[in-house]
N, C-alpha and C positions, 0 to 999 in steps of 0.2 A: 592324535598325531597328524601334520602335513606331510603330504607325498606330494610330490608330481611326479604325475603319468605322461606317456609319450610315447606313440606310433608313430613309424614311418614304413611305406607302403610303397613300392614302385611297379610299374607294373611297362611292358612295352604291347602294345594295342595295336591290331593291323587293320581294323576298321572300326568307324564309330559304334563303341559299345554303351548300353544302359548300364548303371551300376547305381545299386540300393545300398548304402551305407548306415551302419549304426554304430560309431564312432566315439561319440558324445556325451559324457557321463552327463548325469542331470541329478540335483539337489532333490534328496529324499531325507527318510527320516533316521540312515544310519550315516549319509553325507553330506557333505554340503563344498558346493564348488565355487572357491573362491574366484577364477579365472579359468578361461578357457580359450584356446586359438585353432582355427583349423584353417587348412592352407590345401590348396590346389594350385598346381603347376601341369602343365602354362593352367591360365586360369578360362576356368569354367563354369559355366552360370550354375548356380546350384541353389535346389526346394528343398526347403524343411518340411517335416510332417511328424505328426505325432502316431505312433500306430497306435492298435489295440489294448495294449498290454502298457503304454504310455512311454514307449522308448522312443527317445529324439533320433530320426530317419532322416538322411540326407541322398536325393536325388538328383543324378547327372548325367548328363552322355558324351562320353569321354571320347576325345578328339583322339584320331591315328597316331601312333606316336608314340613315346614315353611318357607315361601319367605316373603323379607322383603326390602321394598322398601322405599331409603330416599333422598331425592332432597332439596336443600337449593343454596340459587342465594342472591346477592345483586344487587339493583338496583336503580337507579336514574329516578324516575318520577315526573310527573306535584303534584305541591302543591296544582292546583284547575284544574276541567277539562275547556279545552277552551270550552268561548260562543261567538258565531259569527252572532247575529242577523242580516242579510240583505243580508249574504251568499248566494248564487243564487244557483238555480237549474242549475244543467248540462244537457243540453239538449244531449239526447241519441247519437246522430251523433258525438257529441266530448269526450266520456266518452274513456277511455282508453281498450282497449279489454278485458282485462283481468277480467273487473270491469262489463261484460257484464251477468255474471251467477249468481248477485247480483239483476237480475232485477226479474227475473223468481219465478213461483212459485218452492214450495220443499216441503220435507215430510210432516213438523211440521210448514209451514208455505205458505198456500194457498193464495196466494196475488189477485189470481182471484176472489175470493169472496168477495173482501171488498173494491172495488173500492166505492160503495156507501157512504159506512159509513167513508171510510179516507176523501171523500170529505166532507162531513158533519161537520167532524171536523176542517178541517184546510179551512172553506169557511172563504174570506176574510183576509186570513194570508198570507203574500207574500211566494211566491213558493221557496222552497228551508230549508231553515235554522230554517225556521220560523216555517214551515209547521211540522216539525220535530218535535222542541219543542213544537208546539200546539198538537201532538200525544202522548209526553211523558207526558205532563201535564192532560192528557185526559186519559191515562192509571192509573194514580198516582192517581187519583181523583174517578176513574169506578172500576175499578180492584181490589179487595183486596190480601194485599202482603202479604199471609199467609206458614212463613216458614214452611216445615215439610208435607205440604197440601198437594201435591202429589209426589210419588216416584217412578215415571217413565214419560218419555218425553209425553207432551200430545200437540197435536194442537193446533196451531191460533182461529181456528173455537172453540175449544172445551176450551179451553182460556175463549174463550166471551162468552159461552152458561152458563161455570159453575160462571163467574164473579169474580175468585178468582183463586190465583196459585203462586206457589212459584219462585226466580227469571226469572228461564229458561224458564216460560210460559207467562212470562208476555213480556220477549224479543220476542220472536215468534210471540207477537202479533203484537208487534210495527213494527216487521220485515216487517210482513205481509201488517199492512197499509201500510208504506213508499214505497214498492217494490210496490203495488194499485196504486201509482201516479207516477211510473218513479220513484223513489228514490231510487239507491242502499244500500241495507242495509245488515249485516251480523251479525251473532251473536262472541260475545265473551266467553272465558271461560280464569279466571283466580283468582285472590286475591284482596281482599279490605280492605286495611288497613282501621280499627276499625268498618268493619263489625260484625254485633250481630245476631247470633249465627255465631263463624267464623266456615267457611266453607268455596271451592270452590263456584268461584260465577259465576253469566253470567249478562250480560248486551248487549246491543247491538250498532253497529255504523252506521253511515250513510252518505253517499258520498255527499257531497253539498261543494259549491265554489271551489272544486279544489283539496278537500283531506278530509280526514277521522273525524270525529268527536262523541264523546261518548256522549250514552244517557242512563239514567240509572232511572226508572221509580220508584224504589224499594227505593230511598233513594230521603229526603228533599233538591230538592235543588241541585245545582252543588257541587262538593265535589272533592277530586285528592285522589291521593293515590291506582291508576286503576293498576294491572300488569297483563300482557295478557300473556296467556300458548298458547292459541288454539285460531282461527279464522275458520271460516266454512259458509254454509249458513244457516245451523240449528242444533240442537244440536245432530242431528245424525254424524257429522262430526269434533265432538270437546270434545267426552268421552276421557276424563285422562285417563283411559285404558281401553282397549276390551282383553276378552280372549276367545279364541273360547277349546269347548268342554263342559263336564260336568262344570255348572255352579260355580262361585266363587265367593264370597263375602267377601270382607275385615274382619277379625278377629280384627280390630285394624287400626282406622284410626284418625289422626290428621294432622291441620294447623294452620301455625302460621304465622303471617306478627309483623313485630316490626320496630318503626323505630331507626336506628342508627344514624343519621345526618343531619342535616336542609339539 
């Protein structure tokens, strides 16, 4: 399917601010970006960079004033996400090196504490593919998917304690079991076509048979229509933008996903 995506961003600025931007979907192996435009207003010199994790970073320092930020891409993604029941675990010795900082705990996602209870869930489900999906079925069903519920990043741990979190919490959590049994897993941030309330979303992925696979707790069911901005290992690593100094907050923010083409 074609979508196009599209943010708009305003922000009023009372003295020159930095701001780190990641905006910009980039052509992987579940997309591919036909076109893409990004705009600043007034205009502003601005560095591309690629970070760690290989997300396109745009840096600026935003003149006093009203800054107004707009990004629009078309893109050709999956009609449904793949499901791959029988997909095997990668045993750690063959995992690719890069895919090795996917195992580990991080901020907002303590994988050392839930060895227990990932086993718990996924006893009896063959290791790998399986295990995954018996995680996200087990989030979907425990976890209530309360938009709006929190407005700032909150922990794995703190996930399960309050039983309830909007979608960035509820990835964290799954992050957290799959990383408990060896499963590489990393968070997403990007757009969901005919998501309600639309808003930037997150969801999460996870490394079994050989390559990447979406799991997305918050919505019934496998569904396509995924486009990925930011990859990370927790949502500290995948804000649409940071600004350092006296703090900012959008005066004005919208997104839109449409599709234009089967």
């Amino acid at each position: 399917m074609w979508l196009r995506v599209s943010c708009n961003l305003v922000f009023e600025i009372e003295i020159p601010t930095p701001f780190i931007l990641m905006l910009r979907p980039r052509s992987g192996a579940q997309q591919w970006i036909e076109h893409d435009e990004f705009k600043i207003t007034p205009n502003t010199p601005i560095t591309e960079f690629t970070d760690d994790y290989g997300n396109l970073c745009q840096r600026i320092l935003a003149p006093a004033g009203q800054l107004s930020i707009y990004t629009t891409a078309d893109v050709e993604t999956s009609e449904v996400s793949d499901l791959d029941f029988g997909a095997p675990f990668v045993e750690i010795q063959n995992l690719p090196n890069d895919l090795l900082c996917y195992l580990l705990p991080s901020r907002y996602c303590e994988s050392d504490r839930f060895n227990d209870l990932a086993t718990s869930i996924t006893a009896n489900y063959l290791p790998g593919f399986n295990q995954v999906s018996a995680i996200e079925d087990w989030l979907r069903n425990t976890i209530s998917f309360i938009p709006g519920s929190t407005a700032y990043p909150i922990s794995a741990t703190e996930v399960y304690n309050k039983q309830c979190g909007v979608c960035r919490d509820l990835a964290h959590l799954g992050i957290a079991l799959c990383r408990s049994l060896s499963i590489p897993a990393r968070m997403v941030v990007g757009y969901l076509h005919e998501l309600k309330p639309m808003d930037m979303h997150a969801w999460f992925e996870a490394y079994v048979g050989g390559r990447w696979y979406t799991f997305d707790a918050t919505q019934n069911g496998p569904k396509g229509g995924y486009v990925a901005i930011g990859y990370g290992l927790d949502a500290a690593d995948v804000a649409v933008f940071n600004q350092f100094g006296p703090a900012v907050y959008p005066i004005h923010q919208e997104f839109k996903v449409e599709r234009i083409k089967c």
